[in-house]
C-alpha positions, 0 to 999 in steps of 0.5 A, a space after each residue: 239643421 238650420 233654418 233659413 228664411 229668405 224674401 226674393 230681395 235676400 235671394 237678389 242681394 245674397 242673404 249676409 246676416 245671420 240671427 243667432 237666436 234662431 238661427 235663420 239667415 236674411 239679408 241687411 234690411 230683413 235682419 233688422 225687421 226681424 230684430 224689431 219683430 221677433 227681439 226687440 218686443 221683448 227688450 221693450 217690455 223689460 224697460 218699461 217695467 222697470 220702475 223710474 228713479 
Protein backbone atom coordinates (compact mmCIF):
# COMPACT_ATOMS: atom_id res chain seq x y z
CA UNK A 1 0.00 0.00 0.00
CA UNK A 2 1.35 3.50 -0.60
CA UNK A 3 1.84 6.22 1.03
CA UNK A 4 0.70 9.66 0.15
CA UNK A 5 1.93 12.73 1.66
CA UNK A 6 -0.12 15.62 0.83
CA UNK A 7 0.05 19.76 2.43
CA UNK A 8 -3.37 21.61 1.57
CA UNK A 9 -1.24 23.54 -1.54
CA UNK A 10 -0.93 19.80 -2.82
CA UNK A 11 -4.53 18.95 -2.16
CA UNK A 12 -5.23 22.73 -4.16
CA UNK A 13 -3.03 22.06 -7.05
CA UNK A 14 -3.51 18.03 -7.44
CA UNK A 15 -0.41 16.17 -6.15
CA UNK A 16 1.45 15.41 -9.55
CA UNK A 17 4.97 13.90 -8.33
CA UNK A 18 5.59 10.84 -7.32
CA UNK A 19 9.18 9.82 -5.20
CA UNK A 20 10.14 6.57 -6.31
CA UNK A 21 12.02 5.84 -2.99
CA UNK A 22 9.24 6.21 -1.05
CA UNK A 23 6.66 6.16 -2.75
CA UNK A 24 4.86 8.96 -1.51
CA UNK A 25 3.22 11.35 -3.69
CA UNK A 26 3.46 15.64 -3.66
CA UNK A 27 2.83 18.33 -5.83
CA UNK A 28 5.65 20.41 -7.78
CA UNK A 29 7.08 22.61 -5.20
CA UNK A 30 7.03 19.83 -2.20
CA UNK A 31 8.79 17.14 -4.23
CA UNK A 32 11.59 19.17 -4.53
CA UNK A 33 11.93 20.08 -0.69
CA UNK A 34 11.36 16.47 0.01
CA UNK A 35 14.41 15.82 -2.58
CA UNK A 36 16.87 18.31 -0.75
CA UNK A 37 15.46 16.64 2.82
CA UNK A 38 15.13 13.38 2.80
CA UNK A 39 17.97 12.51 -0.69
CA UNK A 40 19.94 14.98 -1.25
CA UNK A 41 21.48 14.60 2.33
CA UNK A 42 22.92 11.60 1.34
CA UNK A 43 24.38 12.61 -2.11
CA UNK A 44 26.15 15.68 -0.21
CA UNK A 45 28.01 13.32 2.01
CA UNK A 46 29.27 10.83 -0.78
CA UNK A 47 30.78 14.00 -2.49
CA UNK A 48 32.19 15.42 0.18
CA UNK A 49 34.14 12.23 1.14
CA UNK A 50 35.62 11.91 -1.81
CA UNK A 51 38.95 12.99 -1.93
CA UNK A 52 40.29 15.99 -4.45
CA UNK A 53 42.32 15.29 -7.37
Amino acid sequence: MEKIKLCDGCLNNGATKCCKKCNECYCDECIILHHEKKHMKKHSRKLRAKPLT
